[in-house]
C-alpha positions as CSV (number, residue, x, y, z in Angstrom):
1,X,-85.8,19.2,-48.1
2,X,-83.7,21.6,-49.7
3,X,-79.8,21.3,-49.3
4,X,-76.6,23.4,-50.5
5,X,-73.3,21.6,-51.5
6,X,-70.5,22.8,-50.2
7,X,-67.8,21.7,-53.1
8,X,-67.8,21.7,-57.1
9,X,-65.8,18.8,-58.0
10,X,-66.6,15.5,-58.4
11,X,-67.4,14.1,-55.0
12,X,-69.6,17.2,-54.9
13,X,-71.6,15.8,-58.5
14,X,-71.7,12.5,-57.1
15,X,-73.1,13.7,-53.6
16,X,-75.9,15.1,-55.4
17,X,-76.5,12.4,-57.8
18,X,-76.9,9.6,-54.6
19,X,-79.2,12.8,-52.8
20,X,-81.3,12.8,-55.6
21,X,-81.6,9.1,-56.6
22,X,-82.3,8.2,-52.7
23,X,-83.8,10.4,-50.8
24,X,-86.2,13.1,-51.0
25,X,-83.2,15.9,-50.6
26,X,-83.1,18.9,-53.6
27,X,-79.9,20.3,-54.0
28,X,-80.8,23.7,-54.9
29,X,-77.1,25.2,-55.1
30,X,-72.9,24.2,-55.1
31,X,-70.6,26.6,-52.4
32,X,-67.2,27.6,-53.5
33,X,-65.0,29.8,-52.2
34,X,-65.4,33.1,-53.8
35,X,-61.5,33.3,-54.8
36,X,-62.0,30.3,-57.1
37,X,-66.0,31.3,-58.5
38,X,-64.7,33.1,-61.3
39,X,-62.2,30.0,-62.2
40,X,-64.7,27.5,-61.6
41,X,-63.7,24.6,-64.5
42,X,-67.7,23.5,-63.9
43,X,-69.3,25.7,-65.2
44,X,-72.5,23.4,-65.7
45,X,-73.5,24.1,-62.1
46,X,-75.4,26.3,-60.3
47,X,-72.9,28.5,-57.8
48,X,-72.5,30.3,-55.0
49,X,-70.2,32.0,-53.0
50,X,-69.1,30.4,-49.3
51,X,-69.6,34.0,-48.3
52,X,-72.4,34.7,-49.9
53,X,-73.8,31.8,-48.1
54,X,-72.3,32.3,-44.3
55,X,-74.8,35.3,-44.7
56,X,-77.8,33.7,-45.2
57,X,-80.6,32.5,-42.8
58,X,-79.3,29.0,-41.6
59,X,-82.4,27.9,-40.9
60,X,-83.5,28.1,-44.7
61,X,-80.8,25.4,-46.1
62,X,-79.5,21.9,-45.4
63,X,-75.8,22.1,-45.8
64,X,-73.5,19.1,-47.1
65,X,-69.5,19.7,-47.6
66,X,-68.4,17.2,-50.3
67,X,-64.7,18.1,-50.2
68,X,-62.3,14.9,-50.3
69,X,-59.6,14.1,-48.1
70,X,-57.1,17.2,-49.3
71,X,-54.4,18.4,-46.3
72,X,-55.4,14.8,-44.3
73,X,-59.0,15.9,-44.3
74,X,-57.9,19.5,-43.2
75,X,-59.7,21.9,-46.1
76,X,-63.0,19.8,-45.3
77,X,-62.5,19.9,-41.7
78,X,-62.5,23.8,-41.8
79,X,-65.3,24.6,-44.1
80,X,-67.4,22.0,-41.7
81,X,-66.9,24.2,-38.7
82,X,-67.3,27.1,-40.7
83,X,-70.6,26.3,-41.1
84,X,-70.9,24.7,-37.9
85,X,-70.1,27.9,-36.1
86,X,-72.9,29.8,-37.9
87,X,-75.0,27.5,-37.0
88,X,-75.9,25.8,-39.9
89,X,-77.8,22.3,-40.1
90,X,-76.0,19.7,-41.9
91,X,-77.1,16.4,-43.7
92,X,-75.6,12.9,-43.8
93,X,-76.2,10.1,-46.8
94,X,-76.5,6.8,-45.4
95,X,-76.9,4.3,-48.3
96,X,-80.9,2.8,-48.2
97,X,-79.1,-0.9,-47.8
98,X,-77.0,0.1,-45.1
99,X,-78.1,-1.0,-41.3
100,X,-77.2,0.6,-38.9
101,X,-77.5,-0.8,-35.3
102,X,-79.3,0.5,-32.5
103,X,-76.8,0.7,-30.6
104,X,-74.7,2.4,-32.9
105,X,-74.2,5.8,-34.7
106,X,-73.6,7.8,-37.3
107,X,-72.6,11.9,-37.2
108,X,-73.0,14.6,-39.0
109,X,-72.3,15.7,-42.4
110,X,-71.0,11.7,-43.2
111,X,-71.5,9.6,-46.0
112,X,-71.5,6.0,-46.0
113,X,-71.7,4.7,-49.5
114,X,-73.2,1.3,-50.7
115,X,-71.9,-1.8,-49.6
116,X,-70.5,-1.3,-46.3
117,X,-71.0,-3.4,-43.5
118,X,-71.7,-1.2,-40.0
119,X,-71.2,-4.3,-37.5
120,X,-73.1,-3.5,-33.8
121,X,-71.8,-1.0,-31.8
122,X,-69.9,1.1,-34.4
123,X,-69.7,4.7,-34.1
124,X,-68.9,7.3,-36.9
125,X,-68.1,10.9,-36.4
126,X,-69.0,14.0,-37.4
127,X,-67.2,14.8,-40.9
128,X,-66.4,10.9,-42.2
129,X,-66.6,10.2,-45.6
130,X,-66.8,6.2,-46.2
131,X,-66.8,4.8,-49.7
132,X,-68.4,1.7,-51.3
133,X,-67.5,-1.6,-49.7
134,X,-66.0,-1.5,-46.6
135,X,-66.0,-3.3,-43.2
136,X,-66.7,-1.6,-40.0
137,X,-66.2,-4.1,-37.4
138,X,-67.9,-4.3,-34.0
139,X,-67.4,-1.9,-31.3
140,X,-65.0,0.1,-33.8
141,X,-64.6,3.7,-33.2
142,X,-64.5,5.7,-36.4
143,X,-62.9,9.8,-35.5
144,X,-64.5,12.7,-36.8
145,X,-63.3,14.5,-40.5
146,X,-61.8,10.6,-41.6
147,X,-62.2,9.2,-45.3
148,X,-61.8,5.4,-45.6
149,X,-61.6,4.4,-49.4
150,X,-63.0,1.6,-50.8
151,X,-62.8,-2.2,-49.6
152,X,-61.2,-1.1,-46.4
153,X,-61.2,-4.2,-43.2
154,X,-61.1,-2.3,-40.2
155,X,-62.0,-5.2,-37.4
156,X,-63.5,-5.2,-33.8
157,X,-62.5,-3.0,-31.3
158,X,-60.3,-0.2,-33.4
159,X,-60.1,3.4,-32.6
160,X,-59.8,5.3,-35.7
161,X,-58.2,8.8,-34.5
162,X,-59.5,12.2,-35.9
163,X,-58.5,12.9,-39.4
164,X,-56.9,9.9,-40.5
165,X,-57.3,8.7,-44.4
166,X,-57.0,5.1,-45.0
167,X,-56.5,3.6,-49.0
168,X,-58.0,1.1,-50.9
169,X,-58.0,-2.7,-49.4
170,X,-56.3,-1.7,-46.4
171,X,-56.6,-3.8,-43.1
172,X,-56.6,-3.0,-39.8
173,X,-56.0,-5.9,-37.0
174,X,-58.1,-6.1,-34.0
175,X,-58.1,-4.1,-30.8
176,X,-55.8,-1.4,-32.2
177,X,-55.6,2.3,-32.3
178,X,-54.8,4.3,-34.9
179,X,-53.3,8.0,-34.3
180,X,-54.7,10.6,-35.2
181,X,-54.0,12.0,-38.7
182,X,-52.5,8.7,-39.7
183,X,-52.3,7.7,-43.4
184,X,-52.3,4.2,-44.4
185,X,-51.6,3.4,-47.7
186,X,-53.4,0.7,-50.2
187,X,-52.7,-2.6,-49.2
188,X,-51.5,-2.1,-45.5
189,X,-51.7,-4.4,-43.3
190,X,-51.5,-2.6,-39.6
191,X,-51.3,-4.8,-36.5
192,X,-50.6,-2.4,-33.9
193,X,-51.1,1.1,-33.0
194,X,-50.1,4.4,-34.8
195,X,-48.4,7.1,-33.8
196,X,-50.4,10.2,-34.4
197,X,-49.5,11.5,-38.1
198,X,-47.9,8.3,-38.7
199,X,-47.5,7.4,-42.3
200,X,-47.7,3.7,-43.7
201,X,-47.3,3.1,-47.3
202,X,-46.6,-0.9,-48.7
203,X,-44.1,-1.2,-51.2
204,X,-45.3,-1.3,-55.0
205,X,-45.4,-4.7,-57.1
206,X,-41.9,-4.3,-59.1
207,X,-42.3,-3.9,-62.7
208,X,-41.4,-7.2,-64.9
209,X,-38.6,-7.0,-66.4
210,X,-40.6,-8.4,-70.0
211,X,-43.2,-6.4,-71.4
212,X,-46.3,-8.3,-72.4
213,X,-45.7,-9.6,-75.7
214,X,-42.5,-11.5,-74.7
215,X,-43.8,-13.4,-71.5
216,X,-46.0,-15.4,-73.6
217,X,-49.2,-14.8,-72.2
């Protein structure tokens, strides 16, 4: 099966690197936007113009957008129904030790890295990007163009609204909804529902006020 990924940076390297190791997908080109071809700090891969590649028969490529979680998922969120207006097919990367339920599912153009847990009854939209580690508890609702980071604890019954980023060892209470376009912050801890575009960011550990050498360690 032959794909095209949309994106040149590093999620875009590492996209093809768990394509090619798992599956049976070739990724024949990267997509950038023409405007930033000729700037391109990758100059290792193979590229091609967005549109260049709007023109082209959509029934000839695959098409993967491995753009992060820039504008609260907004720049991946636009290129996605880009392509998804001309009719292009998209793939999704569902890590080989990943189940997923029968009575759940997964959308388009998502990737679900290894070491998540997808409890029954879990459904992921179109767009969502989830990293290594996380929990996806039962009956949990995750929006469409999300990114959850790594060692995330969403439990049962959450709504995740469209377009919402959450950090790195976040947790998320049961039987809440979260706004959409929220970001939460590493290490929150949210207990109730978000507003849409809500913002939660925990404090920082303070610095101590001894450097290394004179605490003695």
């Amino acid at each position: 099966m032959d794909c095209i990924i949309v994106g040149a940076g590093s999620f875009a390297e590492v996209a093809k690197t768990y394509f090619e190791e798992y599956s049976d997908v070739k990724i024949k080109k990267f997509a950038i936007s023409e405007k930033l071809i000729s700037s391109s700090a990758n100059a290792t891969l193979d590229l091609i113009t967005i549109e260049e590649l709007l023109l082209k028969d959509p029934d000839k490529f695959k098409i993967f957008v491995a753009v992060g979680y820039s504008n609260m998922n907004q720049v991946r969120t636009d290129i996605f129904e880009q392509f998804l207006k001309a009719k292009f097919s998209f793939l999704s990367f569902i890590h080989p030790q990943i189940k997923v339920w029968s009575n759940s599912s997964v959308g388009r153009n998502c990737f679900i890295f290894e070491d998540n847990t997808l409890q029954p009854f879990t459904h992921i939209g179109d767009n969502t990007i989830i990293w290594s580690g996380n929990h996806i508890g039962h009956h949990t609702t995750i929006g469409r163009n999300c990114f959850i980071s790594s060692h995330v604890v969403i439990s049962g019954h959450c709504t995740v609204g469209d377009n919402s980023f959450i950090g790195v060892n976040a947790t998320l209470h049961d039987s809440i909804s979260i706004g959409e376009k929220t970001l939460i912050g590493a290490g929150a801890i949210i207990s109730r529902n978000t507003d849409p575009q809500s913002v939660y960011v925990p404090k920082s550990t303070p610095i101590f006020p001894k450097n290394s050498f004179e605490i003695g360690f």
